[in-house]
C-alpha positions in Angstrom: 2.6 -44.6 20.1 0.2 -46.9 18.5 -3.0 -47.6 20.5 -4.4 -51.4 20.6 -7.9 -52.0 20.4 -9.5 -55.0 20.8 -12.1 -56.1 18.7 -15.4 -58.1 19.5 -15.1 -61.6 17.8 -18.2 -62.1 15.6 -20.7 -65.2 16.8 -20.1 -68.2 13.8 -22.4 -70.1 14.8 -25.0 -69.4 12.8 -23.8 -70.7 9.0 -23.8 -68.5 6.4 -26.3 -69.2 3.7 -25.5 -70.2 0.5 -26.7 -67.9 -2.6 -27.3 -68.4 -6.1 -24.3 -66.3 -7.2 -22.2 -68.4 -4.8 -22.9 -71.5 -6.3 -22.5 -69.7 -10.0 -18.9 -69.3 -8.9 -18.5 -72.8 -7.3 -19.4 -74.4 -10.9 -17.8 -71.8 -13.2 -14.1 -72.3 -11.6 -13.9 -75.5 -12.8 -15.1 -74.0 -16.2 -12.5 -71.9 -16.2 -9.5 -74.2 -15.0 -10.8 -76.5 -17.8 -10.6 -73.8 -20.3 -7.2 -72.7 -19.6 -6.1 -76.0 -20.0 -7.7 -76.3 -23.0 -6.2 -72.6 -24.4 -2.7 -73.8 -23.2 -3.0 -77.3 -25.7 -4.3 -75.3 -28.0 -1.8 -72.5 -28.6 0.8 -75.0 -28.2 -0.2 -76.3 -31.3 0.4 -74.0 -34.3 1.1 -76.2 -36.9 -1.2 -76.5 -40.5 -3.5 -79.4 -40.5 -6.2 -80.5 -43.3 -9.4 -80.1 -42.1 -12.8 -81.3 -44.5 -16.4 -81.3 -43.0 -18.4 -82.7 -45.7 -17.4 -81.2 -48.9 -15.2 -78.5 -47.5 -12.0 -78.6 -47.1 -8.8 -76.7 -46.6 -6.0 -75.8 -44.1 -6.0 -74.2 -40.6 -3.4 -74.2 -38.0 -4.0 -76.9 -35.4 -4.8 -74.7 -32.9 -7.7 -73.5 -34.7 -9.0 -76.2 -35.5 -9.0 -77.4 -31.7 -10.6 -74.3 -30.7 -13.7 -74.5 -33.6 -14.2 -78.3 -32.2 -14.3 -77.2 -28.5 -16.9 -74.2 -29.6 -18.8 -76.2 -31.2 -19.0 -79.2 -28.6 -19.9 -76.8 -25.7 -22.9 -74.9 -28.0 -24.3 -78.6 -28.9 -24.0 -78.9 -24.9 -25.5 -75.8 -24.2 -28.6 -76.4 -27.1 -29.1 -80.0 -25.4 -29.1 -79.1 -21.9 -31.6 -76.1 -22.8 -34.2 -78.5 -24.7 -34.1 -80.5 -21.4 -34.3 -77.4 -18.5 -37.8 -76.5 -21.1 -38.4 -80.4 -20.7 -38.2 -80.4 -16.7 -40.0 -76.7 -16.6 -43.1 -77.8 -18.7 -43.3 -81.1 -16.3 -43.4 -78.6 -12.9 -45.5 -76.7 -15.1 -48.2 -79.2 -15.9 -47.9 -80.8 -12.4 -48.5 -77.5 -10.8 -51.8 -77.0 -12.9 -52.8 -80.6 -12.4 -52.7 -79.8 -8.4 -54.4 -77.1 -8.8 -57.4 -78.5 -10.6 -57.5 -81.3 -7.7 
């Protein structure tokens, strides 16, 4: 025969604090729906296309092509959003020495 035991409910009123790795996972699920999206169109697409950049040239299914362009548009991203986090760090930096000299 099955026993029931009751167990103590756990005080919520205290909130739980929000972590670094939390807030990774908030921003990268969007990320990731985005991306799925993106492999769906993409694979749906098989067909040849002409691609030239510059003075090359030649043929790649679509979906290939899609997929390059997205790679390539989210390292520009990535290159441009790391010049400006080095921007913003050397301004704390110099701040910080400046208030130190004061």
């Amino acid at each position: 025969m099955p026993v029931a035991v009751e167990v103590p409910a756990v005080a919520t009123s205290e909130a739980i604090p929000s972590t670094r790795t939390s807030r990774a996972w908030i921003r990268i699920l969007p990320a990731l729906i985005v991306l799925a999206v993106i492999l769906i169109f993409v694979f749906q697409n098989p067909k040849d296309v002409r691609v030239s950049l510059f003075t090359f040239s030649g043929t790649l299914p679509l979906s290939v092509a899609l997929l390059g362009a997205v790679v390539l548009g989210a390292l520009m991203v990535l290159a441009l959003g790391s010049v400006r986090i080095f921007q913003l760090r050397r301004q704390v930096h110099r701040k910080s020495a400046k208030s130190e000299l004061d």
